[in-house]
Each structure stands twice: as structure tokens, then as C-alpha cells.
C-alpha positions as CSV (number, residue, x, y, z in Angstrom):
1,X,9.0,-107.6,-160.2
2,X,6.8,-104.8,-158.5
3,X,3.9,-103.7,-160.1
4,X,3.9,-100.0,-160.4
5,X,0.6,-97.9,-160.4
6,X,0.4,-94.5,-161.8
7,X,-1.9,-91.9,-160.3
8,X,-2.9,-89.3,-162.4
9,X,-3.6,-85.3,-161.4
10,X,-7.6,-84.5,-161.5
11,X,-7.0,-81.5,-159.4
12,X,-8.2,-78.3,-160.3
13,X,-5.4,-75.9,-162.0
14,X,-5.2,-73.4,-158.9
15,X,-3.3,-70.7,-161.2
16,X,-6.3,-68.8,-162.3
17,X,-6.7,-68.2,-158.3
18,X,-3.2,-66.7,-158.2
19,X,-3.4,-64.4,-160.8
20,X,-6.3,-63.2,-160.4
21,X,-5.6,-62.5,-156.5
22,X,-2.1,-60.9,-157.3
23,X,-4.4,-59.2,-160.3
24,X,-7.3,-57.6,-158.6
25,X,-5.2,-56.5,-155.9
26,X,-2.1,-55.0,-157.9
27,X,-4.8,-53.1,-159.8
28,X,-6.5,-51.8,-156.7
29,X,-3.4,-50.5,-155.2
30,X,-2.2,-49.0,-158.5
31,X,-5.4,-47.1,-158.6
32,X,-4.3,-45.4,-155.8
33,X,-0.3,-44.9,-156.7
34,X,-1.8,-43.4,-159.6
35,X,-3.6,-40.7,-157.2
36,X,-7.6,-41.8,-157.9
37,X,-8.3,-42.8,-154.3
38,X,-6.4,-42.7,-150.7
39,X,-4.8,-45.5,-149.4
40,X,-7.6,-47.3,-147.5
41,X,-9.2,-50.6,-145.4
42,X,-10.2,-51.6,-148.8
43,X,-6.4,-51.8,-150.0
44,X,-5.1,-53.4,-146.8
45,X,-8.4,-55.8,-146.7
46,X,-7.5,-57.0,-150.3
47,X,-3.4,-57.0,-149.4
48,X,-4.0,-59.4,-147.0
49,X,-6.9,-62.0,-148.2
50,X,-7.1,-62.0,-151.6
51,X,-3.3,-60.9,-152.5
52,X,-1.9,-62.8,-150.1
53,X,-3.8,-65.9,-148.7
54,X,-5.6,-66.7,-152.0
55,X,-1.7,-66.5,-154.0
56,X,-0.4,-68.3,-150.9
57,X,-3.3,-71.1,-151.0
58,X,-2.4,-71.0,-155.0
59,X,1.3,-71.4,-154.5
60,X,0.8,-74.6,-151.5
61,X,-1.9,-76.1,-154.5
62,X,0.9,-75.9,-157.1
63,X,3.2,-77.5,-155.5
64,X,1.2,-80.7,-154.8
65,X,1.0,-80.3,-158.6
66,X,4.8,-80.4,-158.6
67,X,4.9,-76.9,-160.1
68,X,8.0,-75.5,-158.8
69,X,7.9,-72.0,-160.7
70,X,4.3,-71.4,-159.7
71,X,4.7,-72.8,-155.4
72,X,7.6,-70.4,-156.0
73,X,6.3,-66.9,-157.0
74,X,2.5,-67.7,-155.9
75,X,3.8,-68.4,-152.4
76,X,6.2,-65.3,-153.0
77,X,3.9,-62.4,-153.9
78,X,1.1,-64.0,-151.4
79,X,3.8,-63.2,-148.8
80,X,4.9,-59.8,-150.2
81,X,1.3,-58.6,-149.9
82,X,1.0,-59.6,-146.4
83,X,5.0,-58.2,-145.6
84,X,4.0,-55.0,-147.7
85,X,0.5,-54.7,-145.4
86,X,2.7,-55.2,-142.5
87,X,4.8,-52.6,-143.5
88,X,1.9,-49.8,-143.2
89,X,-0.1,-51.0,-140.4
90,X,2.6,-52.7,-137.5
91,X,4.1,-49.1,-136.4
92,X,0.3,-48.0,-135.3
93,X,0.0,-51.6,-134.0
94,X,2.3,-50.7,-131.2
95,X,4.9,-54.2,-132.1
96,X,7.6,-53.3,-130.0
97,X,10.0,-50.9,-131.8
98,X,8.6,-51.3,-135.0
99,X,9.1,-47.7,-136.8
100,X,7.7,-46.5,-139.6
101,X,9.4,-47.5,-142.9
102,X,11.9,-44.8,-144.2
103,X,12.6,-44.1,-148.0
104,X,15.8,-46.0,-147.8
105,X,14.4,-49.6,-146.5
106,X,11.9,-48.9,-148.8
107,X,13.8,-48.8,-151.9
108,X,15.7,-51.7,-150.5
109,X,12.8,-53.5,-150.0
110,X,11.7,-52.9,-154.0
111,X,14.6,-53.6,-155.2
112,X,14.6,-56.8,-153.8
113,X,11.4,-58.1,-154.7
114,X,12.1,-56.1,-158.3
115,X,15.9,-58.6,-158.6
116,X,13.3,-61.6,-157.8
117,X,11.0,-60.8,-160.4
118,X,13.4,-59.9,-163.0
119,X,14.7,-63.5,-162.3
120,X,11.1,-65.1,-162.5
121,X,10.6,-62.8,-165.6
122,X,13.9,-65.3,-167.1
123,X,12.1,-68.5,-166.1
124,X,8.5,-67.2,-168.2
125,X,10.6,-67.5,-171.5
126,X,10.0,-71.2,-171.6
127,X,6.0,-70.2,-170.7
128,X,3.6,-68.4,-171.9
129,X,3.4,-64.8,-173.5
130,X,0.5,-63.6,-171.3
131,X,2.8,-64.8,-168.4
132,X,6.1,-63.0,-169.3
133,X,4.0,-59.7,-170.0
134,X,3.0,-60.2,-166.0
135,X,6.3,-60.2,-164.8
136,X,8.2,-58.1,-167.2
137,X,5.7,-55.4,-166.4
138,X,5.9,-56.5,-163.1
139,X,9.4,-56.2,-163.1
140,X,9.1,-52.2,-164.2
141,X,6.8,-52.0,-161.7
142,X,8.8,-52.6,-158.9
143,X,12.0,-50.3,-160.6
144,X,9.9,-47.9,-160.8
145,X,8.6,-47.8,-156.8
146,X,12.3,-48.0,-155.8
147,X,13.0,-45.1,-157.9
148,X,10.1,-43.4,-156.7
149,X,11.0,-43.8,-153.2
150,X,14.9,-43.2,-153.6
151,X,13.6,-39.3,-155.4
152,X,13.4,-36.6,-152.0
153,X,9.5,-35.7,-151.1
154,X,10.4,-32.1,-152.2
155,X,10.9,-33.0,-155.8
156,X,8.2,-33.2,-157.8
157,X,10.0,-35.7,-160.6
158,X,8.3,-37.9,-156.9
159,X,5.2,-37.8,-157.4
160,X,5.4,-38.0,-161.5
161,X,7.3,-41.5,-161.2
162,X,4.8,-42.3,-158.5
163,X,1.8,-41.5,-160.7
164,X,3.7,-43.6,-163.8
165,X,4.1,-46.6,-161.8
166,X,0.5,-46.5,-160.8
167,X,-0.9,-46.2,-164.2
168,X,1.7,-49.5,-165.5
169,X,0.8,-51.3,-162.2
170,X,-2.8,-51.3,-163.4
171,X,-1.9,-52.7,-167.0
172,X,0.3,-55.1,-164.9
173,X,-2.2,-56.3,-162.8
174,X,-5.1,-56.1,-165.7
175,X,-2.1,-58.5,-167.3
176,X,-2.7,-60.9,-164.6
177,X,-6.3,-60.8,-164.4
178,X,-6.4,-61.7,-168.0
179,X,-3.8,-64.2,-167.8
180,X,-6.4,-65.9,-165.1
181,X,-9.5,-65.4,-166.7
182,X,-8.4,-67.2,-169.8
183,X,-6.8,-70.1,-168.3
184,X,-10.8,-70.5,-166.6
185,X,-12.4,-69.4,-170.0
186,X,-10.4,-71.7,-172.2
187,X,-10.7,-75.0,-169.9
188,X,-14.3,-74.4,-169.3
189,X,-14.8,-74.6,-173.3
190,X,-12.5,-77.0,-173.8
191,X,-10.3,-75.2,-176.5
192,X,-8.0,-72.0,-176.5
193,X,-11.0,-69.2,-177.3
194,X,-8.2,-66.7,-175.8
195,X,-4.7,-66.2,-176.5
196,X,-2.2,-67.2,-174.2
């Protein structure tokens, strides 16, 4: 009979990484849906590192863990920052015929990665509470862009969805960062100081 030998996991849990890249960066680009600053190199800078290499880096540490749900929407939204960044800056790139993005690819584009979530938001109702706040406000979130986007420029109901989904993507993304912060809190002490 073979002898079996059992490794265990001492690798760090890369999920405080994740959310607090999706986090920061959902907050930062919130602050400007909701009108407090113009879209800057500060927005795309953060799109592309921390939203989207750090979550993808998260996602490709997952699954060595064998975490399925996390390699899953880590890897995901790491790659929806970098698509959505794409998405402003390859028409002024001059990449062949790449045109700027029109309201109606945009709401498609929303509504799909709002269908994914809403599914995801399903799969956090065997998780944590903190997690299935993240995605069910995430979830809203992304409704709400596609609605935004599917309203004509000339209405003004627009720009009041627009500035609505600002102000709930910065509560999402604060979501997240707490979500992160007190998976690192509670493992450095040892014992759950913050609800989860």
C-alpha cells in the first residue's frame, strides 16, 4: 500500500489584496461618477494596477488555494478594470478602428458584467455577510450604470442616476475595503475583533 503524504496550505490568504484593490479603486472612480473630480491619470493609473493586476494576482493566488469562487470573480473584476480602461483610452491610442464606445455597447457592456455579478451575488449566500453586501451593492451598481447610459444626454433624470450610482459605488467599494481590512485585522490578532 502507498503511503500518502498530506501537504498543508501556509500561504498567505491573498483575498484582503483583492478587495481592497477592487475597493480603493471602485471608490476612486465613484468619487468621480458622483461629480467630485474629473475623470483623470489617477483613475486610469489605479484601473489598471491596483484594480486590475493586484485582483488579477489575487484571483491566480486563489486558485492555487483551490478557491474557485475567489480565482473566479478576482480574476473577473481584475480584467474588467483593465477592459473598462481600455475602453476610454484605445480610441486616442490610434488601435486600428477602434471607436469610441457608444451608449448602446455601453449598457451592453454593464449589463453583462451586472448578470455576472448578480450570479456571484447567489454564490455569497453560502459566505460571508460582509461579502454578499459587496456584490449585492455591487450588483446595483452596475444596473444602475446601464441605466444611466441607456437615459439620452439631454435628459437630466442622466446625470441624477449618474450621480446615484456614484454615491452607492463608494459605499460598495468602502464595502470591499472593509471586507479586506478585516480579514488582515482579524488574522493578525488571531480572533474575529471585526464582524464578518
Amino acid at each position: 500500500m502507498a503511503e500518502q503524504t498530506r501537504i498543508l496550505d501556509t500561504t498567505a490568504n491573498p483575498a484582503p489584496l483583492g478587495l481592497m484593490g477592487f475597493g480603493m479603486t471602485t471608490v476612486l472612480l465613484n468619487l468621480h461618477n458622483a461629480g467630485i473630480f474629473g475623470l483623470s491619470s489617477m483613475i486610469l493609473a489605479m484601473g489598471i494596477f491596483y484594480g486590475g493586476v493586484a485582483q488579477i494576482i489575487a484571483g491566480c493566488m486563489e486558485w492555487k488555494k483551490g478557491n474557485t469562487f475567489a480565482t473566479t470573480a478576482f480574476t473577473s473584476y481584475g480584467l474588467f478594470w483593465l477592459t473598462l480602461v481600455g475602453l476610454w483610452v484605445l480610441p486616442d491610442m490610434g488601435f486600428g478602428k477602434a471607436a469610441p464606445t457608444d451608449d448602446a455597447a455601453l449598457v451592453a457592456y454593464l449589463g453583462m458584467w451586472g448578470l455576472f455579478t448578480l450570479v456571484l451575488f447567489f454564490g455569497t449566500l453560502k459566505l460571508t455577510r460582509a461579502l454578499q453586501v459587496v456584490f449585492f451593492t455591487l450588483t446595483i451598481l452596475f444596473a444602475l450604470l446601464a441605466i444611466e447610459h441607456a437615459i439620452p444626454v439631454t435628459n437630466p433624470l442622466r446625470h441624477t442616476i449618474g450621480t446615484i450610482a456614484g454615491f452607492e459605488g463608494i459605499f460598495c467599494g468602502f464595502s470591499a475595503i472593509y471586507t479586506g481590512l478585516a480579514q488582515v485585522i482579524n488574522e493578525v490578532y488571531g480572533k474575529k475583533l471585526l464582524p464578518l
